[in-house]
C-alpha positions in Angstrom: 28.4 -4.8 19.0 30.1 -4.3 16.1 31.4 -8.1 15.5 27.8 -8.9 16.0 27.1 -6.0 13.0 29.2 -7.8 11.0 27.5 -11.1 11.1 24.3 -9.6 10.2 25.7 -7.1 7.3 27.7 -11.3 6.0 23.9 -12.8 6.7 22.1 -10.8 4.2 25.0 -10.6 1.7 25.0 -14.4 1.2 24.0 -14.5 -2.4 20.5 -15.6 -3.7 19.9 -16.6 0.4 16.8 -14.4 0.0 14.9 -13.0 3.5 12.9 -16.2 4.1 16.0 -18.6 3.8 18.3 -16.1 5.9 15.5 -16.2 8.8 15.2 -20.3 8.8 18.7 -20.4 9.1 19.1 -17.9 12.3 15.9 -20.3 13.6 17.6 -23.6 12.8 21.4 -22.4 14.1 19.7 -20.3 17.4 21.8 -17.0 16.3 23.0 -14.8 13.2 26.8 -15.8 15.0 25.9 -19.8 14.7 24.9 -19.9 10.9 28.6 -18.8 9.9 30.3 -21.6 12.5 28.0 -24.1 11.6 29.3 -27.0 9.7 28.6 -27.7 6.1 27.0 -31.5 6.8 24.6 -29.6 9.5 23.7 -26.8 7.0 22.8 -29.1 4.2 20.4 -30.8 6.5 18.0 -27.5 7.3 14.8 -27.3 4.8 15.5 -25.7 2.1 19.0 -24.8 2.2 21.1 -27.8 0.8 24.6 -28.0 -0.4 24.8 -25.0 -2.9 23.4 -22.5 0.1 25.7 -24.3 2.5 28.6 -23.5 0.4 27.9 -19.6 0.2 26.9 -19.6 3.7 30.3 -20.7 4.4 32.2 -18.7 1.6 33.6 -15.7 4.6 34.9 -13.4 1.9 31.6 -11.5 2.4 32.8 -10.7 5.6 35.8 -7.7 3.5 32.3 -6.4 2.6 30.5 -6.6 5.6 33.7 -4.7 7.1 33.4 -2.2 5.0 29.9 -1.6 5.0 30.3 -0.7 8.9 32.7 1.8 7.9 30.2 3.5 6.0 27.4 3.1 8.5 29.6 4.9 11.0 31.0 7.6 9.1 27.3 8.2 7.5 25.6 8.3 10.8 23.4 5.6 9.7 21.5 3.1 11.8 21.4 -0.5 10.8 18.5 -2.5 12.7 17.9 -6.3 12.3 15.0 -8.1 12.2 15.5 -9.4 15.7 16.4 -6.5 17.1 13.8 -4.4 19.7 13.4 -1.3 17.7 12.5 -3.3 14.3 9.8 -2.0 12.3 6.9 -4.0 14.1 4.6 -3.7 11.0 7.4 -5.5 8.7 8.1 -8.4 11.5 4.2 -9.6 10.4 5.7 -9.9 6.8 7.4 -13.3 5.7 9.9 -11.5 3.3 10.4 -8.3 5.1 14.2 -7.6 5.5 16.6 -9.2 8.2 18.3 -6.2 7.8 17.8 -2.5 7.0 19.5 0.7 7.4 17.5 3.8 8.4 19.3 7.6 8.3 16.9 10.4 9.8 14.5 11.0 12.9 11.4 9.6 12.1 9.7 6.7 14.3 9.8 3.4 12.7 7.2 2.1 14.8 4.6 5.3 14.9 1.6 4.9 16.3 -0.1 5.9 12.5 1.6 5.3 9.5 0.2 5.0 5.8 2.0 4.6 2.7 0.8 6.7 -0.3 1.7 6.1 -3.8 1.0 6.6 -7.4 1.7 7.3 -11.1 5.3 9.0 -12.2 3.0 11.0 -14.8 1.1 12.6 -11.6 -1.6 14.9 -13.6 -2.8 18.2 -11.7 -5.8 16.3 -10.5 -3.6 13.6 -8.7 -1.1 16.3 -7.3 -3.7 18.2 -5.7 -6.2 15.4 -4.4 -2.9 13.7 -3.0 -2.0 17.7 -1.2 -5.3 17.9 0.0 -5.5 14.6 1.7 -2.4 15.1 3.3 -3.0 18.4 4.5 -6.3 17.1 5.7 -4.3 14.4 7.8 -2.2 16.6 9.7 -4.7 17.2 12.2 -3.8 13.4 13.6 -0.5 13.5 13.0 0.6 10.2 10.5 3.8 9.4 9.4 3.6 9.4 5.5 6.0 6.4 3.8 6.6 6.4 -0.1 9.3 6.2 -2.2 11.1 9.4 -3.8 9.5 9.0 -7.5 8.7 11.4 -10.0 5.0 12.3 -9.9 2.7 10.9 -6.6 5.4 10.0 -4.6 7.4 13.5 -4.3 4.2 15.3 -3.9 3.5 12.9 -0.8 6.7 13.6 0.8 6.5 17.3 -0.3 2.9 18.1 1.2 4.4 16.0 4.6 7.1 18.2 4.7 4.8 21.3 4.2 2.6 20.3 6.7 5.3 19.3 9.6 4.6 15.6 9.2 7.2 12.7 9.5 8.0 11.1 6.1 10.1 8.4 5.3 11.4 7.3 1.5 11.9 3.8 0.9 14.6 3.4 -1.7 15.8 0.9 -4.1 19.7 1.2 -3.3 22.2 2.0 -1.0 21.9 4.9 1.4 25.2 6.6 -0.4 23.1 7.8 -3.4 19.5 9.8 -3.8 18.0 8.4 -6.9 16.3 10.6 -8.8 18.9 13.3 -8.0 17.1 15.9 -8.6 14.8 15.0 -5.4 18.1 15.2 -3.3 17.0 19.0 -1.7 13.4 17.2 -0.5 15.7 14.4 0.7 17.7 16.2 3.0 14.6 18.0 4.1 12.9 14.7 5.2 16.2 13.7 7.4 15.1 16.5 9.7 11.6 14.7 10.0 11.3 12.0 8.6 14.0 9.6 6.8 15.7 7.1 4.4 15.4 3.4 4.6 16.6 0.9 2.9 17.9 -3.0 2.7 20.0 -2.7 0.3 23.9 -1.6 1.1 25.8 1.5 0.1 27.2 0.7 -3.8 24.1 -0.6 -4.8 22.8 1.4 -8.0 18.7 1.7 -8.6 18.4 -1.3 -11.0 15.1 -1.6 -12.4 14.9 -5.4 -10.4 15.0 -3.7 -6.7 12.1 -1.6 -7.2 9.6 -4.2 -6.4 11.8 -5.3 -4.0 11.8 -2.1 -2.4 7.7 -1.6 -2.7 7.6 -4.7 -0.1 8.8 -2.1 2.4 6.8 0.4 1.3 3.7 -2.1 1.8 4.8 -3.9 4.8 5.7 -0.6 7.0 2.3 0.6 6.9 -1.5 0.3 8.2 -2.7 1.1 4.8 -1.2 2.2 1.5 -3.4 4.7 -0.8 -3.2 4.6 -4.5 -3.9 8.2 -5.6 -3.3 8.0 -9.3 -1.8 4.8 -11.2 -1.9 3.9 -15.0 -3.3 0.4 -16.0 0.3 -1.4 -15.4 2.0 1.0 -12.8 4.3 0.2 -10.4 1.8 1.3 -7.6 -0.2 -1.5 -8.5 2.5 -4.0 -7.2 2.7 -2.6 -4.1 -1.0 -2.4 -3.9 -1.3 -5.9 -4.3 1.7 -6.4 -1.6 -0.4 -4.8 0.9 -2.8 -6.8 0.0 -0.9 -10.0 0.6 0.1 -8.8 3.8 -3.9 -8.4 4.9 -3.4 -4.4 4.8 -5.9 -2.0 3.6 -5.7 -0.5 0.4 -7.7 2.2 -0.9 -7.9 4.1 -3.8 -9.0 7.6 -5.4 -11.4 6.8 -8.4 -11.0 8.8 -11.4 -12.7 9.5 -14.8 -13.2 6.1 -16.9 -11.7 7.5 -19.9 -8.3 8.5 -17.9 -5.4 6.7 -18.5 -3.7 7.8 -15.4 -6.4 6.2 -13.2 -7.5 3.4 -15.0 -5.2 1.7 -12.2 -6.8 3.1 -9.2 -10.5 2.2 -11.2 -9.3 -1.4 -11.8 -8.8 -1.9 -7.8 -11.7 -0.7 -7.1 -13.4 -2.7 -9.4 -12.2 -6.1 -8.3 -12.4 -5.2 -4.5 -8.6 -5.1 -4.1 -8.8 -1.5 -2.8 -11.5 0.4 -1.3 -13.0 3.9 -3.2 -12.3 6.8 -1.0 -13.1 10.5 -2.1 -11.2 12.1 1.0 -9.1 12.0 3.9 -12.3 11.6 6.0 -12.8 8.6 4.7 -9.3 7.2 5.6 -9.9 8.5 9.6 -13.3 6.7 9.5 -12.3 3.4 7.7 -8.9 3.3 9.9 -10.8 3.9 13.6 -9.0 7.2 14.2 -11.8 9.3 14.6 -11.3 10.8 18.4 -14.6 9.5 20.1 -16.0 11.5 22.9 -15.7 9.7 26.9 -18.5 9.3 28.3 -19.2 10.5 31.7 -20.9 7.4 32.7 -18.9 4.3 32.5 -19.6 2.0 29.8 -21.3 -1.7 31.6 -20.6 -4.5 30.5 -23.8 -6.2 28.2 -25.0 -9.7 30.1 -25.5 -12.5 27.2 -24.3 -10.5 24.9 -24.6 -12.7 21.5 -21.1 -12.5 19.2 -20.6 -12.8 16.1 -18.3 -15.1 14.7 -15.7 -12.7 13.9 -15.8 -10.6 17.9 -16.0 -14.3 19.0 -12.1 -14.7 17.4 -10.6 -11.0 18.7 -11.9 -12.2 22.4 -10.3 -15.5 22.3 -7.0 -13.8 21.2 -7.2 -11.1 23.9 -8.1 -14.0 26.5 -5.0 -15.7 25.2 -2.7 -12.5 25.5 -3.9 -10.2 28.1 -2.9 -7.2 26.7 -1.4 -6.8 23.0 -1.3 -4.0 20.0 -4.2 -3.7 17.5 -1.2 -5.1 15.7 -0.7 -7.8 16.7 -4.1 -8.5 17.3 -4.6 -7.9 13.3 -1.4 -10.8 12.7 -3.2 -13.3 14.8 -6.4 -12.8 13.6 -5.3 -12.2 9.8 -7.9 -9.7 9.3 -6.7 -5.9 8.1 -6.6 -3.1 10.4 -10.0 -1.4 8.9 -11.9 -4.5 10.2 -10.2 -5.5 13.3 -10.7 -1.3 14.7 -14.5 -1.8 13.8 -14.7 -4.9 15.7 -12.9 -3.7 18.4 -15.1 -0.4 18.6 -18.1 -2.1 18.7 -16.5 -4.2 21.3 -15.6 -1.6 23.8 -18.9 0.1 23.6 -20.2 -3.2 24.3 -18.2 -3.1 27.5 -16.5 -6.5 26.6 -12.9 -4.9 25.7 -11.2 -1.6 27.0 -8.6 0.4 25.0 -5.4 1.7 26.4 -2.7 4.1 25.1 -0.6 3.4 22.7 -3.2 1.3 20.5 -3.2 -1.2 23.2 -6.2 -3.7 23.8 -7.3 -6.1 26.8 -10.5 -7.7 27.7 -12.7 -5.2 30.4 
């Protein structure tokens, strides 16, 4: 186990590989072990690799590191989980550049069956602080896992309201787990290990440098049904990871906020060019996101005869054809619609009688 840890701690220390490359190598050589025995002339040969990624591939003094990075994971009680690996974040394995490798340190479920990121402005005014309390609080009801990232301003107070109202919350960070950056958040940190986490890809030494920010909104995106912008300034760092999500075909909404207000002239500008729908409360979220609890009827729903479908039922029923019985996840990937559209479908499906929803978000034609 831990030889095979070492491998994966060298594969995403190779430098500049990036998360793409790393992945087309472990497809090309069949296994994280087989990229670092493979020879040079064979390495060269794999798209988009050539001879300057076949010599760091092949350059083992990342391995000292990778060594001493298990130390660390072990004495830290910290668990690393590849991209391959079962218990993988399922959201981030429908991302392209999500990491091969990241290290979690807490309780929290990495695969819950909700889970939305919130995030906004450093310079939270009280308007943003207490809309982004209220909608938490007003979530707690159907238990979601709240994901941001440890800021100043929208970000605390999302991880602060979880914590008040016994909700898992993870942080996302942008360094190593041996550090709490800002330090003043540490006491709210430790909190969240007792429900709730850290996660991260990058490894223990690694300071918060302004470039792995972005890097680390990608998680923060990609983790996620949905990510909610509460408050964000015209250029905020929000914003990236509200376009992210966006990349990724997940829902993004947004508060709207005064026109004149400088600290939501971000969230307004989303809004405005349909990259984030307006919400005014948590109700909204529930409605948009399916996760309203709909009463069973006595009477068992029949099936419609000649029921006409549109074009867009017509795909979710040849993928559920195709794979029995799958996730709304999955069923979201293959379809590469976002979750808000595929749950309407889907509802409109099952009271049609044409599909039938299990536990665990699970789907298969009646």
């Amino acid at each position: 186990m831990e030889n095979s840890l070492r491998f994966k701690i060298a594969l995403s220390l190779i430098p500049t590989i990036g998360d793409i490359r790393a992945k087309r190598l472990v497809a090309y050589c069949g296994s994280v072990e087989a990229v670092f025995k493979e020879k040079k002339s064979s390495l060269e040969k794999i798209p988009g690799i050539g001879s300057s990624f076949a010599e760091a591939v092949l350059n083992h003094t990342i391995f000292d590191r990778a060594e001493e990075e298990i130390l660390f994971i072990e004495k830290n009680n910290i668990t690393p989980v590849f991209y391959l690996d079962k218990n993988y974040p399922k959201r981030l394995t429908h991302c392209e550049d999500s990491p091969i490798l990241i290290y979690f340190k807490g309780t929290a479920n990495l695969n819950a069956e909700k889970t939305i990121s919130i995030v906004g402005t450093r310079e939270a005014t009280d308007y943003g602080k207490t809309i982004c309390e209220k909608l938490i609080a007003d979530l707690a009801m159907h238990n979601v896992t709240i994901v941001s990232g440890l800021a100043y301003g929208i970000d605390i107070c999302a991880h602060r309201a979880a914590l008040e109202n016994n909700l898992p919350t993870i942080c996302a960070l942008a360094h190593g787990l041996d550090r709490i950056y800002p330090a003043i958040h540490r006491s709210t940190a430790e909190k969240m290990l007792e429900n709730g986490g850290w996660l991260s890809d990058f490894t223990s030494k690694t300071i918060p440098d302004r470039e792995n920010f972005p890097r680390r909104n990608r998680i923060v995106a990609g983790i996620s049904d949905a990510t909610i912008v509460v408050e964000s300034k015209k250029g905020g760092g929000s914003l990236i990871t509200a376009n992210i999500a966006n990349s990724y075909s997940r829902d993004v909404f947004a508060f709207p906020g005064k026109i004149d207000d400088v600290c939501s002239e971000g969230c307004n500008n989303l809004i405005k060019q349909n990259k984030a729908a307006l919400i005014q409360s948590a109700a909204d979220i529930v409605y948009i996101m399916g996760w309203e609890q709909t009463k069973i009827s006595k009477n068992p729903i029949q099936k419609k005869l000649f029921i006409e479908l549109k074009a867009e039922e017509e795909i979710l029923v040849t993928i559920l054809k195709e794979k029995n019985v799958t996730t709304i996840d999955d069923i979201c990937f293959a379809a590469n619609m976002p979750m808000s559209k595929v749950s309407s479908l889907l509802l409109t499906l099952e009271f049609s009688g044409i599909v039938k929803s299990l536990p665990g978000k699970m789907y298969r034609l009646n």
